[in-house]
C-alpha positions in Angstrom: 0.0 0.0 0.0 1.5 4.0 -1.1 1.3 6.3 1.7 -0.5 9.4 0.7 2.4 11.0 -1.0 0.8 14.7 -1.4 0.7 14.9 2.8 3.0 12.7 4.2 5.1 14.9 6.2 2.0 17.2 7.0 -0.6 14.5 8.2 2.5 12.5 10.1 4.2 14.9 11.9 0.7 16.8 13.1 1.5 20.0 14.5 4.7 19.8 15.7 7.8 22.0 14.1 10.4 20.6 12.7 13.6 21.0 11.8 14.8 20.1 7.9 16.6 16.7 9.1 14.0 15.6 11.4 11.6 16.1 7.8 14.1 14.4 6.0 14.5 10.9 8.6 10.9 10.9 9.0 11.0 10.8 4.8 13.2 8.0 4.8 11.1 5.8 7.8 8.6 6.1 5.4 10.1 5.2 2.6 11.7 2.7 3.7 8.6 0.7 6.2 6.1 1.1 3.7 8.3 -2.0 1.4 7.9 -3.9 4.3 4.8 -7.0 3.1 2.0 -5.8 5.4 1.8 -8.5 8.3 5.3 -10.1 7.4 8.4 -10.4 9.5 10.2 -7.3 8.7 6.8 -5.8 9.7 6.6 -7.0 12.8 9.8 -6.9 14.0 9.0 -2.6 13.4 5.9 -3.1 14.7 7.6 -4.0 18.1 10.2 -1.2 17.7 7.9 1.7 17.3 5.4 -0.2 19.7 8.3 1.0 22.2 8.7 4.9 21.5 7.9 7.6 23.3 4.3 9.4 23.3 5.6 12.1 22.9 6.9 14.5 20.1 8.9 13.1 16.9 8.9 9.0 18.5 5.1 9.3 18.4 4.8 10.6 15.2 6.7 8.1 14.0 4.8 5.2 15.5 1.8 6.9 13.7 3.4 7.2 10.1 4.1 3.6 10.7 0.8 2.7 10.4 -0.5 5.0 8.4 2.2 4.1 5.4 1.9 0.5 5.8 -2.1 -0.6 6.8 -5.3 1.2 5.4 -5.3 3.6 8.1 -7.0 7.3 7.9 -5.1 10.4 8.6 -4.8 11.8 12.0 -4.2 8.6 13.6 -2.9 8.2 17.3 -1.2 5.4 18.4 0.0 5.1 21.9 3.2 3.0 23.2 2.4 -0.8 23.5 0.1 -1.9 21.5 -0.5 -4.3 18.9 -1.9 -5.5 15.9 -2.0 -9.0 14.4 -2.6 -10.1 10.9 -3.2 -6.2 9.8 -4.3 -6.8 6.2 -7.5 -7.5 7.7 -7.7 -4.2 9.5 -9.3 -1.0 8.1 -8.9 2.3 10.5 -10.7 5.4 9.8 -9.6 8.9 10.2 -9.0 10.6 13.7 -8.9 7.0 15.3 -6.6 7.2 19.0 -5.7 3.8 20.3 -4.5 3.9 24.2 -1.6 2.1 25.4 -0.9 -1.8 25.4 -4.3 -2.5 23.0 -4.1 -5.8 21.4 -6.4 -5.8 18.1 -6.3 -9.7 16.3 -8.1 -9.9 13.1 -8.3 -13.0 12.1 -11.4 -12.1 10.5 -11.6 -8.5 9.2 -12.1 -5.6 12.1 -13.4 -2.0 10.6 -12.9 0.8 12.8 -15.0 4.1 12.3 -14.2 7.6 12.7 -13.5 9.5 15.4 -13.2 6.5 17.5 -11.1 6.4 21.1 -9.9 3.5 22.5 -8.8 3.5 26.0 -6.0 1.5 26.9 -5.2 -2.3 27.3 -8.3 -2.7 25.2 -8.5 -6.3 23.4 -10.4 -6.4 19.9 -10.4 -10.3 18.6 -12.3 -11.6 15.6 -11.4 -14.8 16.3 -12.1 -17.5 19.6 -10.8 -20.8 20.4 -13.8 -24.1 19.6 -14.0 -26.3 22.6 -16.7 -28.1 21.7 -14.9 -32.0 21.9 -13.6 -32.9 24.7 -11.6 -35.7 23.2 -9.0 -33.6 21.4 -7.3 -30.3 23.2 -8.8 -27.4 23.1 -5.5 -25.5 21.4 -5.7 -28.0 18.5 -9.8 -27.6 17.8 -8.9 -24.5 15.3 -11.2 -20.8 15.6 -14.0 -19.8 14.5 -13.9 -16.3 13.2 -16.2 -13.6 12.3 -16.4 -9.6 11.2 -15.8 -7.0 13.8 -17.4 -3.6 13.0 -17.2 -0.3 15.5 -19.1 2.9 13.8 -17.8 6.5 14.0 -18.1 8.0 17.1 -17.7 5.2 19.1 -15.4 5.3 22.7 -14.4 2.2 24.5 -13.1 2.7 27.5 -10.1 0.8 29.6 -9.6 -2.6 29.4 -12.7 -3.6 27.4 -12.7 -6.8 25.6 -15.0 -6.6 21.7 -15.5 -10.4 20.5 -16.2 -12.3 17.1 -18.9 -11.2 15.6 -20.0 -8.0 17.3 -21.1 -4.6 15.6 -20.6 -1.6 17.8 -23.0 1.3 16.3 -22.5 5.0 16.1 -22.0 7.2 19.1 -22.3 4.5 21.3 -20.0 4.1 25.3 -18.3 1.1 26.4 -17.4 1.3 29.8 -14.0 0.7 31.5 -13.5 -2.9 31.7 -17.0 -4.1 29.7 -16.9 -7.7 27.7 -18.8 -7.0 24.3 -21.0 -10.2 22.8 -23.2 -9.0 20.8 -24.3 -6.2 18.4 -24.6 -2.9 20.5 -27.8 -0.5 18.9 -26.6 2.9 18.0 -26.3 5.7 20.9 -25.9 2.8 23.3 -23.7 2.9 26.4 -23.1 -0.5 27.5 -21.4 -1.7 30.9 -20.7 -4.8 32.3 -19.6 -9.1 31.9 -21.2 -9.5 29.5 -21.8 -6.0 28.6 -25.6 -4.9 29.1 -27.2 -1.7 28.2 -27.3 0.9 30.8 -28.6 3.7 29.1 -29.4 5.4 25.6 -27.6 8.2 24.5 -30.0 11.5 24.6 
């Protein structure tokens, strides 16, 4: 995938000021990531690197260009320190998308995330679970079933939610800090709770 050539140093390095040569190495990071095969070795091995910058200044920016040159990603994305993402050709990021510290997204099966979404941090997002169903074979060789993750625009999930296989989370709707998601959440929901449960509508 070509990062958008016309704004790459403008929609990666946000608002910060910056000096010719700290243009010119965030120019050659994303030249040089964005010939990495999405998902691949090289990929994650920089995944892991920038997953340990700074959130701060040029580190975090870089993180961000990272993803944005490599994945179908949206401009004016955040990424905070930590986090991760498995089998990314199957992930599709909006624009003005923030993902909180040590988040673990796994796409098995494709995961669509909005606009203006935040993610709080150590968030888990899986498209995939174990089967368990025979008892006479172990559960870690009965393979996954996997199905379609979708969270609208406007969407925030707070800390340490978990979003399963399968779910839909509409527009505008809450998940609160430390909710497990099953099933489709309506638009304008917030949603609390193991499993989550609908506490309220959205006025």
């Amino acid at each position: 995938m070509e990062f958008r050539d016309r704004s790459e140093v403008k929609e990666t390095i946000g608002a910060l000021k910056l000096n010719w040569l700290q243009r010119l190495k965030i120019k050659r990071f994303i030249n040089c990531v964005k010939k990495f095969p999405l998902g691949g070795t090289k990929w994650q091995l920089m995944q892991e690197k920038v997953s340990l910058l700074p959130d701060w200044g040029v580190p975090a920016r870089l993180r961000a260009a990272f993803y944005m040159a490599t994945m179908e990603c949206g401009d004016k994305f955040y990424a905070h320190t930590g986090i991760s993402m498995l089998y990314p050709k199957n992930i599709k990021i909006g624009e003005r998308v923030s993902i909180n510290r040590n988040t673990m997204i796994t796409a098995k099966a494709p995961i669509e995330i909005g606009n203006n979404v935040s993610i709080g941090p150590n968030v888990v997002i899986n498209s995939g679970n174990h089967n368990f169903s025979r008892k006479d074979i172990p559960i870690c060789n009965q393979g996954h079933t996997v199905e379609n993750i979708t969270i609208e625009n406007d969407v925030w999930i707070g800390a340490s939610a978990i979003i399963l296989a399968g779910v839909t989370i509409g527009v505008g709707s809450v998940i609160a800090a430390g909710a497990v998601v099953t099933k489709d959440v309506e638009p304008y929901s917030i949603m609390a709770g193991v499993p989550a449960r609908l506490i309220k509508k959205r006025e």
